[in-house]
C-alpha positions as CSV (number, residue, x, y, z in Angstrom):
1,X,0.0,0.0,0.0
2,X,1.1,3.4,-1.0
3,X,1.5,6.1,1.5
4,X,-0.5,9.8,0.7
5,X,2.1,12.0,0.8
6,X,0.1,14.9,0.1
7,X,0.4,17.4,2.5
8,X,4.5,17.4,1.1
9,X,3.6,17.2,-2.2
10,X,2.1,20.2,-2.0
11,X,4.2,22.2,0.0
12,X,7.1,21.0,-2.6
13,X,5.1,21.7,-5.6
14,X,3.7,25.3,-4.2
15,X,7.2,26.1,-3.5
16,X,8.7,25.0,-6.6
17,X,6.9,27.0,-8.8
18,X,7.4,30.1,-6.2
19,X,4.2,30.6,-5.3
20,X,3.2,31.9,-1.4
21,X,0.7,29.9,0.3
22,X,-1.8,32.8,-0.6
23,X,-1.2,32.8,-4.1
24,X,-2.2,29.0,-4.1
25,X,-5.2,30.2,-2.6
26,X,-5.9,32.6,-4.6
27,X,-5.7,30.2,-7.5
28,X,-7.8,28.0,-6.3
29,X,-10.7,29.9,-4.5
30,X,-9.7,29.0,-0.7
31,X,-8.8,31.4,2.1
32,X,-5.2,31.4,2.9
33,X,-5.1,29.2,6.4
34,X,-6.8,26.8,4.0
35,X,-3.4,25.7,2.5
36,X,-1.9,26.1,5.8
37,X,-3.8,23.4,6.9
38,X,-3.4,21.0,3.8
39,X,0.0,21.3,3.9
40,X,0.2,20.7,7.9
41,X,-1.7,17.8,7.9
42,X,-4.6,19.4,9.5
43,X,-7.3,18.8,6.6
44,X,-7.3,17.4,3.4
45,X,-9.1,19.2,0.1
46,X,-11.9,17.3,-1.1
47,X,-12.3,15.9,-4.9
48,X,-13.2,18.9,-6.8
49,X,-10.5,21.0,-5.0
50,X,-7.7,18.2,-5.4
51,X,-8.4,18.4,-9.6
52,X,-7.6,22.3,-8.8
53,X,-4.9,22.1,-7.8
54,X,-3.5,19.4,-10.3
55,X,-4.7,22.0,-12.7
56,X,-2.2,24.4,-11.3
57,X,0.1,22.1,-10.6
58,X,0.0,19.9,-14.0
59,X,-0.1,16.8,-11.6
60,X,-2.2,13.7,-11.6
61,X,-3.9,13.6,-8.8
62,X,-2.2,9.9,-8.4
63,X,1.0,12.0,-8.6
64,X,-0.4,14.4,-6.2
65,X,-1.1,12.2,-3.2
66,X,1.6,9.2,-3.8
């Protein structure tokens, strides 16, 4: 069994492509402490946000939480 490795995934793709954890929001319709929270572990984004942010991202989401 794989383990979801989300919560870095995102924090290394946000990063990456130099974008503040507002600007992700932004991008994606959510409030700020919203990405916080994703990327500590504190919550996870549902289906229809997840395919947002692979939009942004270019990301499967298979490649998004593996």
């Amino acid at each position: 069994m794989r383990k979801i490795m989300f919560a870095e995934n995102l924090k290394e793709l946000r990063t990456a492509k130099g974008l503040t954890q507002a600007e992700l929001a932004a991008l994606v319709g959510v409030d700020q402490r919203t990405v916080s929270a994703w990327e500590n572990k504190v919550s996870e984004p549902g289906f229809e946000m997840l395919a947002r942010l692979c939009d942004v991202f270019d990301e499967s989401i298979d490649e998004m939480l593996t």
